[in-house]
N, C-alpha and C positions, 0 to 999 in steps of 0.2 A: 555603412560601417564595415571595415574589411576586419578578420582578427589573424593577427600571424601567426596563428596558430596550424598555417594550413593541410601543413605536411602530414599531421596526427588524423584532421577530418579526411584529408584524402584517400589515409589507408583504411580509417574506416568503411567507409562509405562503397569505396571500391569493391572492398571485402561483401559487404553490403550487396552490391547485385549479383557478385560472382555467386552470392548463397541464394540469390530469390530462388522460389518456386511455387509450383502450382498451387501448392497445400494449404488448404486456408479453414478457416477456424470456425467451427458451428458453433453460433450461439444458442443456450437455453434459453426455455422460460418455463415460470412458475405460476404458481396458480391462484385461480380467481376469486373474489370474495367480499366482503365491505369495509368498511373501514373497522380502525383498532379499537378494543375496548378494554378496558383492566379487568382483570381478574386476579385477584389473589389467591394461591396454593400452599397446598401445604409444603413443608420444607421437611429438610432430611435425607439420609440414605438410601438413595434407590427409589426416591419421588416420581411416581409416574403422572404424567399430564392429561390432562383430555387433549385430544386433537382436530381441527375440521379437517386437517390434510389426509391424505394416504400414505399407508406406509404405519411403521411398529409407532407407538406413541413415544415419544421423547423420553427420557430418563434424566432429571438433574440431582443435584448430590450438592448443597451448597455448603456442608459441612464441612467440605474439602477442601474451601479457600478460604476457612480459617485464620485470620492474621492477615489473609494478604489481598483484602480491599474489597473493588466490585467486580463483578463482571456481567458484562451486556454479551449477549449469546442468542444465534438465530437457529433454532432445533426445527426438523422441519416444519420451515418457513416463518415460525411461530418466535416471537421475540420475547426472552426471559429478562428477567434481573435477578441477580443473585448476590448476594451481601454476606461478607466473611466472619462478620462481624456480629449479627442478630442470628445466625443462620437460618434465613431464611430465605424464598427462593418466590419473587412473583410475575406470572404470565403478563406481559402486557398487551400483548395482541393477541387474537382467537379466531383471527381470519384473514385472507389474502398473506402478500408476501413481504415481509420487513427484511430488511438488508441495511449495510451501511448503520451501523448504532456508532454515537458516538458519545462520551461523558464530556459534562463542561468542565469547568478547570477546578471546582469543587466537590464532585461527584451526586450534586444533587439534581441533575436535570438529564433526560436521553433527551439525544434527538436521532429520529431514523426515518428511512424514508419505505412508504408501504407502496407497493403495484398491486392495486386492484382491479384492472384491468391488463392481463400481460400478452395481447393479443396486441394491443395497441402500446403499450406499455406503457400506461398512462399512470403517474403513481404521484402522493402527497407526499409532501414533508411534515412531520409531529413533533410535536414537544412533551415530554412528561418528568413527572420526580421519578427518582428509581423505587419507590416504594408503590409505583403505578397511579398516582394522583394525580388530578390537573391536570390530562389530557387532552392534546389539543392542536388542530392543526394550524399551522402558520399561515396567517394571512398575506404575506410577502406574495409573489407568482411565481410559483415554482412549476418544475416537471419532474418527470423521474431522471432525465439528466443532467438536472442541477446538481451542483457542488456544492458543500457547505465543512466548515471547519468551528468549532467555537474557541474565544477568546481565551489565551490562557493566564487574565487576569478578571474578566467575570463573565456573568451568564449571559453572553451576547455571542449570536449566531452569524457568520459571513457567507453571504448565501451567491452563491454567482452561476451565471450560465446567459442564455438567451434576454432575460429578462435583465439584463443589467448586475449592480451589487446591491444586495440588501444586506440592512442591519436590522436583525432580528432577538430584541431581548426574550428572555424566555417568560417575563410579566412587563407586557405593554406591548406598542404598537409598533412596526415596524419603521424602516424609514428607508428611502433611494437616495444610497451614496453615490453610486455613478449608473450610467444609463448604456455604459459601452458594452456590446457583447463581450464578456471577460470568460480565460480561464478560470480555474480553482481558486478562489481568495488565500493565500497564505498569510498568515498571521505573524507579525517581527515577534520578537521571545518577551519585550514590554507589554504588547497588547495597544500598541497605540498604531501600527503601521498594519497596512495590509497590501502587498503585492500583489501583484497579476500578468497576464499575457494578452494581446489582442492583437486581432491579425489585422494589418494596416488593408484600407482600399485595394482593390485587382480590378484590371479588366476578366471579368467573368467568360471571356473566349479562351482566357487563358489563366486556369487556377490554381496551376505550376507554380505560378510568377509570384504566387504570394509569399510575405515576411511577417513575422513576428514584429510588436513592441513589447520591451516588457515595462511594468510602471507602478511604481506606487504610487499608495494614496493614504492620507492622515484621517484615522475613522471620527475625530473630530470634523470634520469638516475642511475645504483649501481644494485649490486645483490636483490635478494627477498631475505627480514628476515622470517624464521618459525617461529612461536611464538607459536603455539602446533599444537599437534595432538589429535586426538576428545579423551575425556575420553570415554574409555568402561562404555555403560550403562547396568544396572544390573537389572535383573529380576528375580522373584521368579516363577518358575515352578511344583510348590505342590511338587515337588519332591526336591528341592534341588534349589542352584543358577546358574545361566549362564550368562556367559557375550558376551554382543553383540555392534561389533562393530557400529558407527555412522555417521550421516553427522554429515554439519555444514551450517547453512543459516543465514547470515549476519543480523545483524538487525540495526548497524547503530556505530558513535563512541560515544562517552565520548563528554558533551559539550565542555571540555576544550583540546581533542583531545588526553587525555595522557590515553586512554583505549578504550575496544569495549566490545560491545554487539553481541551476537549471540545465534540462539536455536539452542538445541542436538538436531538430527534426528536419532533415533534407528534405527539402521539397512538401512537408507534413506527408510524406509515404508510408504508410502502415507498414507495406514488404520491409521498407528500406530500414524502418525502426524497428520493427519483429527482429533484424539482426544486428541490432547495437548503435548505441548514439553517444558522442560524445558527449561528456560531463563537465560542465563550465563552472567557474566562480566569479563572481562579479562584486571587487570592493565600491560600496553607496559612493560616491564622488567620480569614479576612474570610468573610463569609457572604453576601457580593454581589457576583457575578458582572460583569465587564464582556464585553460582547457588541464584537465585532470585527467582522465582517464576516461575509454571507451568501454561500454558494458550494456547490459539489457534493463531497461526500465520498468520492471516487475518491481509488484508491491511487496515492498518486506526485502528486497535484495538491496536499500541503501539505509543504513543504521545510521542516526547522528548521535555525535560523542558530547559529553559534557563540556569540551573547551572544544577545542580546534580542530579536533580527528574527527572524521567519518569513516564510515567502515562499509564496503560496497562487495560488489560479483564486478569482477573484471572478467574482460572476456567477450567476441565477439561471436555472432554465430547464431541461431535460433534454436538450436540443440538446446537442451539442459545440461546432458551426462556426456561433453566434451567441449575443453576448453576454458574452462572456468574456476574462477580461483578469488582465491581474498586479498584484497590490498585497502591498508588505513591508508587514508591521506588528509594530510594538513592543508583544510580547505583555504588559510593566508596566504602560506609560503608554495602551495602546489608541491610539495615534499610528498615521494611516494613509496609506501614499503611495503612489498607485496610479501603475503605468510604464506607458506610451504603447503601443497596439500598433503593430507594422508594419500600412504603410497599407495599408485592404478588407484584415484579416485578424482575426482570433481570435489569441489566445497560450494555450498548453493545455502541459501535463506540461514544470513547470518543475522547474530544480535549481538550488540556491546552494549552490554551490563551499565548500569545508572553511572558507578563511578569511571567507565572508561578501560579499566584496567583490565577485565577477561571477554570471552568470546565465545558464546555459547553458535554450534553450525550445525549446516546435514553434511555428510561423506556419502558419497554415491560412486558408485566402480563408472570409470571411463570408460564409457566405449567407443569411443573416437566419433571422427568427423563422417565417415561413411558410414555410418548405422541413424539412417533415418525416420524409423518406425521400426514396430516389432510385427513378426510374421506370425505370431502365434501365441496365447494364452500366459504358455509357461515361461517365455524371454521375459514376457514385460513384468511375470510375476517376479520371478527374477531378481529384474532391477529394481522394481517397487522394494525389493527387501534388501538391497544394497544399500537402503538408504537411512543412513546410522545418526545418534543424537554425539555430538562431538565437544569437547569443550577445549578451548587452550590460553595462556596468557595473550593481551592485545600485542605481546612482541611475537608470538609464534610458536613460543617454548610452551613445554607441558604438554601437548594436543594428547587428546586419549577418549578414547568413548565412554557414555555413560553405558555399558551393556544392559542393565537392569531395564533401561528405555522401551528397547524390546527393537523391529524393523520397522521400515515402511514411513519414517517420521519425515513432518513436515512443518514448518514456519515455528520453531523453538525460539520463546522467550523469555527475558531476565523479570523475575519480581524485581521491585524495588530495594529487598532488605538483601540482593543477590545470593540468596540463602537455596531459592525456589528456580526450575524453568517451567513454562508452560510452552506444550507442542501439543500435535495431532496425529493421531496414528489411529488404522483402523475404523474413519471417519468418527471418531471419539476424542473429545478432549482432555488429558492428562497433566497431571502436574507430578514433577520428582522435585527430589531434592539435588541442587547443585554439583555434589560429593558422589549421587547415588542413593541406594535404600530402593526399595519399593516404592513404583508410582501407584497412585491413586485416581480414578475416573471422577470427571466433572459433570460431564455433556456427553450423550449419544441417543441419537444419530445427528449429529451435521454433513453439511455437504459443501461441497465447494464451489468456489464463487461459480463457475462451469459446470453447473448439475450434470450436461451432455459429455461432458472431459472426462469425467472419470477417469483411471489412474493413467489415465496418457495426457492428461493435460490440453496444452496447448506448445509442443514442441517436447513436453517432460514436464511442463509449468505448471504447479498445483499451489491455489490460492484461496487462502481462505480466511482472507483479510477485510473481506464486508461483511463477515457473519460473527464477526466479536469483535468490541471493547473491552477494554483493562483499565479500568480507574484502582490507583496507590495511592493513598494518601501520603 
């Protein structure tokens, strides 16, 4: 399948190598231990934990999220529940390393996945209530780089990776929906579809060559539908054009379920997607693809809207703090409206509020295209404190900071009753009020998904979106 789209991947992509470079990304790891066990704690202000890890003990506060639901939190390494509601606050693991928590669609079940071995990084996937009951590992075949998502109409887990797709209730047995090596199972908003990616047959002399399917499947039961195969993306090599095959990586469906979203990956090249991939929409029937916009596929840079709009980071480039900026777009009509940033700044890790209508950001000073690391201490402290909590209407107007926030924030988001944000700053988690007032501390110490990254990231890239859940009722 060809998509005429070609002129938009071309300037990507091209862009794309003009930026590789040698720089490449250490990964952590964390530490070793056995499996999770429950523990219940006491709750309240300034709750200190036991720890087997190193380092200061945790501090949780679940007085603080009062009104506004649950939240699943990974304090060193140690996986909490916290409830707004009872205030009360309970450890569920006491050893090894939990990551990735995530609530089912009623808030009564975690699932997270622990590495108890991070030498090898050999890690389970669990199931528990959030009051730490019922613990229990899944008997599906997982690894620590399985994916899993739960149903957002009951307690059923989509578990995919090497092992095929599993359907995983959180009481009873599992069962194998498909056997294909799948990407990430994404869930349609009924809870009756489940999307994926799979890379077709290659000759293995040559692993360039390979393409994407993407496909659904009815978790009832029925064959997998193919809905395409990745367009060849196009590149200009001074000499002439070539076309190169792609992946495909899921990025979510259609509010109303009747399409999906997913980026091209040229070639599946790490380099080439480290600096932006285009962003597709695909109506369920149609067999061409509209391209949206090119931007970096970081977790928490694409926000889906209650109807039609999504809210992303445009912008190509591996930088953080150059070149980067907001635009909604109407994933039907491919309609693009990019918001202004605050002035000499970037806009990076936005959110659009439940009903669609405001935009909680970070604002970080631009430093352009040629500043690609810092030579010393006091730059990057610097920028780390250029980085402001913002808020403005979904058309642009209003933009202004919450100053009260304080510096240094990261991955700011909407409660429910849009009343509240929660962000991170100071490897601690806070919440304000929408208006302003005084924030209040949740969680500290967290660390981000790149223990090694520390405040430089991965390019500027600070994520810390496998070490919490937010269940709203």
């Amino acid at each position: 399948m060809r998509c005429d789209t070609r002129k938009l991947i071309l300037s990507s992509v091209s862009a794309a190598l003009i930026l590789m470079t040698a720089l490449s990304l250490v990964c952590g790891h964390g530490l070793s231990g056995t499996g999770p066990e429950t523990v219940p704690v006491r709750a309240g202000a300034g709750s200190t934990m036991p720890s087997s890890s190193p380092g200061p003990a945790p501090e949780v506060n679940a007085a603080t999220l009062k009104g506004q639901g649950r939240l699943a939190i990974v304090c060193q390494n140690l996986l909490f529940a916290l409830d707004g509601q009872t205030d009360t606050t309970t450890q569920i693991t006491d050893s090894g390393q939990a990551s990735r928590p995530a609530w089912s669609h009623d808030g009564e079940w975690l699932a997270y996945m622990c590495v108890t071995n991070p030498q090898s990084t050999t890690g389970t996937l669990w199931l528990v209530r959030w009051a730490g009951t019922e613990a229990h590992q899944v008997e599906a075949p997982t690894s620590s780089d399985s994916q899993f998502s739960w149903s957002p109409t009951d307690d059923v887990l989509a578990v995919g990776g090497q092992n095929g797709i599993w359907l995983v209730p959180a009481e009873g047995k599992p069962c194998q929906l498909s056997n294909a090596v799948a990407s990430a199972p994404v869930w349609s908003p009924d809870g009756k579809t489940l999307a994926y990616s799979v890379t077709l047959p290659f000759d293995s002399n040559h692993p360039e060559d390979r393409s994407d399917a993407l496909y659904t499947i009815d978790v009832d039961g029925g064959q997998p539908v193919q809905r395409l195969v990745t367009p060849q993306a196009v590149i200009d090599l001074a000499a002439g054009i070539e076309e190169l095959p792609a992946g495909i990586e899921l990025a979510g469906w259609w509010p109303d379920g009747k399409g999906l979203l997913y980026w091209v990956d040229p070639l599946h090249s790490a380099s080439l997607a480290a600096d932006g991939m285009p962003l597709c929409s695909l109506r369920l029937g149609n067999t061409k693809p509209t391209l949206l916009a090119n931007g970096l596929n970081r977790q928490g840079w694409l926000s889906l809207g209650p109807q039609d709009d999504i809210l992303m980071v445009k912008g190509g480039g591996r930088i953080v703090w150059s070149g980067k900026s907001l635009t909604l777009i109407n994933v039907k009509s491919g309609q693009i409206k990019d918001l202004p940033n605050p002035p000499c700044c970037v806009s990076i890790d936005p959110s659009l509020s439940k009903d669609g209508n405001r935009i909680a950001f970070v604002a970080a000073r631009d430093l352009g295209y040629n500043v690609w690391g810092f030579n010393n201490g006091k730059d990057l402290t610097a920028w780390v404190a250029s980085r402001t909590l913002w808020i403005e209407n979904a058309d642009g107007t209003g933009a202004h900071p919450l100053t009260s926030a304080g510096q240094g924030i990261c991955q700011p988001r909407w409660s429910k009753d849009r009343g509240h944000i929660l962000y991170v700053k100071d490897s601690s988690l806070w919440l304000i009020g929408a208006d302003g007032g005084d924030p209040v501390e949740i969680c500290s110490p967290i660390a981000a998904d790149d223990p090694t990254a520390g405040n430089f990231g991965y390019y500027g890239f600070i994520s810390y979106g496998n070490q919490m859940a937010w269940f709203q009722p």
